[in-house]
Kinemage of the C-alpha trace (Angstrom):
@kinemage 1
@onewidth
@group {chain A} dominant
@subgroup {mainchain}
@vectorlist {calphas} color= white
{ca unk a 1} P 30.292 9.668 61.730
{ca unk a 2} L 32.187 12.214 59.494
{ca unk a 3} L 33.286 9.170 57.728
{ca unk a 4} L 29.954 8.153 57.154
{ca unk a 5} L 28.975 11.623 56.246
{ca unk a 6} L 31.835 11.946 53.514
{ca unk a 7} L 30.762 8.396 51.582
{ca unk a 8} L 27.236 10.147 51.375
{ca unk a 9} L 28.758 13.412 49.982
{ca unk a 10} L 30.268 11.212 47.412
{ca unk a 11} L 27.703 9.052 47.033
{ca unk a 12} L 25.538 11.945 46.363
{ca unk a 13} L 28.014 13.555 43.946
{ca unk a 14} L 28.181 10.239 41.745
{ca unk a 15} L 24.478 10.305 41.334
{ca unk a 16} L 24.284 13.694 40.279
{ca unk a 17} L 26.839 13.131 37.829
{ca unk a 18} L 25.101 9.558 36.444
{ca unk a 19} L 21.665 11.930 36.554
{ca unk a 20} L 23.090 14.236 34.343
{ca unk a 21} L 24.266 11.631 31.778
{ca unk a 22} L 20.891 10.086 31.780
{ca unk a 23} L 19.145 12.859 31.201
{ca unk a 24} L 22.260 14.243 28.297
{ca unk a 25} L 20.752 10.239 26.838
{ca unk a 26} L 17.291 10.807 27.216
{ca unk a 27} L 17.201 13.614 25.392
{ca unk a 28} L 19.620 11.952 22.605
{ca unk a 29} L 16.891 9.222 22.691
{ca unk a 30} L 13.421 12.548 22.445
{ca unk a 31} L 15.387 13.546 19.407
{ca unk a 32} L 15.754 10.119 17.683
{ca unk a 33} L 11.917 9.218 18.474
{ca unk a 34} L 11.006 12.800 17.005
{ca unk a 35} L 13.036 11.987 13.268
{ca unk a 36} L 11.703 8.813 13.351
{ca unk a 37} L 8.180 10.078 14.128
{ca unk a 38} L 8.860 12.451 10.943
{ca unk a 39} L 10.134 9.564 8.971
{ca unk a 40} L 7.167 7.190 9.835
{ca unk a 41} L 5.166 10.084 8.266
{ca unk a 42} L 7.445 10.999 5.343
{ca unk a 43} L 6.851 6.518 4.579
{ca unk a 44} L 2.887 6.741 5.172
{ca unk a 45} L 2.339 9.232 3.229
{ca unk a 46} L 4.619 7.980 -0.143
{ca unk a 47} L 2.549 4.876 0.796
{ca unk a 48} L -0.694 6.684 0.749
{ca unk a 49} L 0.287 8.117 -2.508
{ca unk a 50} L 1.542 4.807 -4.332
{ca unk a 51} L -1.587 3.313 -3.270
{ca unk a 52} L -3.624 6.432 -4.974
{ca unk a 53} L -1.247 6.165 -8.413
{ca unk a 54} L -1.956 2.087 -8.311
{ca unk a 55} L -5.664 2.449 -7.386
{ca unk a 56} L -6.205 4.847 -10.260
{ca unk a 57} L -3.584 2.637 -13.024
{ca unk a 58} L -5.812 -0.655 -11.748
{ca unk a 59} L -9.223 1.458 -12.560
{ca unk a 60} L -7.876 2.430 -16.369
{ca unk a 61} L -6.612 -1.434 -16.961
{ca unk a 62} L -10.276 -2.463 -15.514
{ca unk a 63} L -12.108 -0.328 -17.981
{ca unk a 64} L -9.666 -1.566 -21.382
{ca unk a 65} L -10.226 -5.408 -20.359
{ca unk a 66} L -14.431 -4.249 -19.601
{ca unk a 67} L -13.874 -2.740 -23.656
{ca unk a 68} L -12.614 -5.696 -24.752
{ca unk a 69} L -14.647 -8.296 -23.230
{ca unk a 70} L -17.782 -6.167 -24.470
{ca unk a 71} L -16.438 -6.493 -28.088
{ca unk a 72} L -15.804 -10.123 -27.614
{ca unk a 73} L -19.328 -10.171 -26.504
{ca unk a 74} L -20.543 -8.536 -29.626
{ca unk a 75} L -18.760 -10.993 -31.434
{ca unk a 76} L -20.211 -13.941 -29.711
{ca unk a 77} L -23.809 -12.858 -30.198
{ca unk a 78} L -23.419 -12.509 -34.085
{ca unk a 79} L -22.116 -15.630 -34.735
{ca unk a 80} L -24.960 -16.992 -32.350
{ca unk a 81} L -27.230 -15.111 -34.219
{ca unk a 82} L -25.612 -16.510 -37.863
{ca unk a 83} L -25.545 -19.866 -36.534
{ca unk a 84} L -29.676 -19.620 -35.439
{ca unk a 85} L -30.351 -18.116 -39.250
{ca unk a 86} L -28.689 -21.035 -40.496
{ca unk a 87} L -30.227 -23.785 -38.728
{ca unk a 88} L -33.384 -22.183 -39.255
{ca unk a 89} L -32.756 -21.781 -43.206
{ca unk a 90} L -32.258 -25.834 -42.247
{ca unk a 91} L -29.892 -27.583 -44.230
{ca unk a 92} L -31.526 -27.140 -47.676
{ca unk a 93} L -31.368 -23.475 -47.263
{ca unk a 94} L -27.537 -23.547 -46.504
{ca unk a 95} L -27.285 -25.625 -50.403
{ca unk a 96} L -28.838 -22.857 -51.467
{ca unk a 97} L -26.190 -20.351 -50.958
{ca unk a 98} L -23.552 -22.738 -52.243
């Protein structure tokens, strides 16, 4: 029996010790989930803010290729325009002016 009694005494002293380095790793482990919590956030946010700056560059590009498409457009309605005077003039007309 005292036999018995002294492997439980040890037994019990090895799993206190083992306890303790658990819980020295577990909280090892809290603080590595806590800075990486802080860098997730730190990475959103930079994200969140790249995605604002290329939002707002995509918007100013959008409204210099609207400019030029409505000049384009101008351009394409004045020649339509030229082209229905002329063929309207018919082709006598046109000698005319040369």
């Amino acid at each position: 029996m005292p036999q018995i009694q002294r492997n439980l005494e040890t037994d019990i002293a090895v799993l206190q010790t083992e306890f303790k380095n658990l819980d020295a790793k577990f909280a090892e482990i809290k603080e590595d989930v806590n800075k990486l919590g802080v860098k997730i956030d730190d990475y959103a946010q930079s994200t969140h803010t790249l995605l604002k700056e290329f939002q707002s560059e995509n918007q100013e590009q959008h409204a210099i290729v609207e400019q030029k498409i409505q000049s384009l457009e101008k351009w394409r309605w004045m020649l339509m325009g030229a082209g229905m005077g002329l063929g309207a003039l018919g082709y006598s007309g046109f000698e005319a002016f040369f």
